[in-house]
C-alpha positions in Angstrom: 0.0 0.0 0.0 1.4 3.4 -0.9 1.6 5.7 1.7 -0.1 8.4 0.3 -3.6 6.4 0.0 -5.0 7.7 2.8 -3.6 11.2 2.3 -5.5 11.5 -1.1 -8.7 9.8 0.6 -8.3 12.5 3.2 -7.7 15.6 0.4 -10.2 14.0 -1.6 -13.8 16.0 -2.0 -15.6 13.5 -0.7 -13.9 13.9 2.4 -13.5 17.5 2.2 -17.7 17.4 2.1 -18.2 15.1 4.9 -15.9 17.4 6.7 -17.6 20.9 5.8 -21.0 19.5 6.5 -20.5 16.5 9.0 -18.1 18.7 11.4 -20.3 21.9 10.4 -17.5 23.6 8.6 -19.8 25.5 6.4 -18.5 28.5 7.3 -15.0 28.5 6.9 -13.1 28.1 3.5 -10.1 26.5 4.7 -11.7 24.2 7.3 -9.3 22.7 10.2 -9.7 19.3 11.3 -8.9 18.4 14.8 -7.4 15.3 15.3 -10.1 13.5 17.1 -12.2 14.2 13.7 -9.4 13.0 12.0 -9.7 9.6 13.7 -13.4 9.4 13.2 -12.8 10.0 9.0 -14.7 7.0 7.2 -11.4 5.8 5.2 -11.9 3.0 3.5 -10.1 0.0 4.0 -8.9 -1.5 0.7 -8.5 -5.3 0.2 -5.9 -5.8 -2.6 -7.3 -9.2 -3.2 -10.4 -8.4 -4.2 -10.2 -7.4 -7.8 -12.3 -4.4 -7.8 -10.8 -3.2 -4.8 -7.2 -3.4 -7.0 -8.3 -1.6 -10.2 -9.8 1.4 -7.9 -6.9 1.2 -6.0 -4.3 0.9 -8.5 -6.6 4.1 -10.8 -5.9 6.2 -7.6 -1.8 5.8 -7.2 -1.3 6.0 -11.6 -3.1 9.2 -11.2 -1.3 10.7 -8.0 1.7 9.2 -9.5 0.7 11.6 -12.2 0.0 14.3 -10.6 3.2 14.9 -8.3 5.1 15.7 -11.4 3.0 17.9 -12.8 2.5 19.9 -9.8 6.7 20.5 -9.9 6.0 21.4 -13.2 3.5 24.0 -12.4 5.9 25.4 -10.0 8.8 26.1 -12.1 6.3 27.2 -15.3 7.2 30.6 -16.0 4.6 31.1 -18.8 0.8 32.0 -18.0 -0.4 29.8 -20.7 2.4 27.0 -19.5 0.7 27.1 -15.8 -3.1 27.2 -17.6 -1.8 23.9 -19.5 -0.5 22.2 -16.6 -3.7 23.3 -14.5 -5.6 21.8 -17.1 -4.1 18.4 -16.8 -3.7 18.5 -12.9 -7.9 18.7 -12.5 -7.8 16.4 -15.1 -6.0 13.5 -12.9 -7.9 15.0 -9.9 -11.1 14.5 -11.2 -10.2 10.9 -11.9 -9.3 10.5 -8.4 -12.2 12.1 -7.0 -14.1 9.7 -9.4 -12.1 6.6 -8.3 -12.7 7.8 -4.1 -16.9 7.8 -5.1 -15.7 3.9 -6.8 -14.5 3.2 -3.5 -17.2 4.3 -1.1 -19.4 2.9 -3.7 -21.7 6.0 -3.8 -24.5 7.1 -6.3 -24.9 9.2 -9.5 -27.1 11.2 -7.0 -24.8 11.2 -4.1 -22.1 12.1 -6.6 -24.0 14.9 -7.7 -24.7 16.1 -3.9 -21.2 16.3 -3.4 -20.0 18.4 -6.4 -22.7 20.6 -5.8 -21.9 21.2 -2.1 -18.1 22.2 -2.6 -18.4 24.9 -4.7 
């Protein structure tokens, strides 16, 4: 198991949902988490044995794996239109981890919805 699995669960928008409206974070855009909330996250337990659990699990890291490079890229990018093309693939891979946390937690189209339309 990588060790940034839970750390992407955790920065994930599902989490960052259950955590403005589960903890009553509503009003704060940069919502802190106190470690006893922290313990009482619903993170998912994956079983690497179970086939489904594998290709959701092995989506998540190829896309993070993704991701930390382009994010140094960004960094460095001197050009505006650089940084808007990097953007563009970073919520690109984020989106697929997003979409690859719902997999996990098994939710909804509806639920889905909920969620995307409650962290804006």
């Amino acid at each position: 198991m990588h060790w940034y699995y839970p750390t992407i669960i955790i920065h994930s928008n599902l989490i960052g949902f259950f955590i403005k409206y589960y903890f009553n974070e509503t009003n704060d855009d940069f919502p802190q988490i106190k470690v006893s909330q922290l313990k009482s996250l619903p993170i998912p337990k994956v079983d690497l044995t179970i086939s489904k659990d594998q290709i959701v699990y092995d989506e998540i890291v190829r896309n993070v794996e993704s991701l930390l490079p382009l994010n140094k890229e960004k960094q460095a990018a001197k050009l505006q239109t650089q940084i808007q093309q990097l953007q563009s693939r970073i919520d690109f891979h984020e989106e697929k981890i997003n979409n690859a946390v719902y997999k996990l937690y098994r939710l909804t189209d509806e639920e889905i919805c909920i969620i995307k339309g409650g962290i804006k």
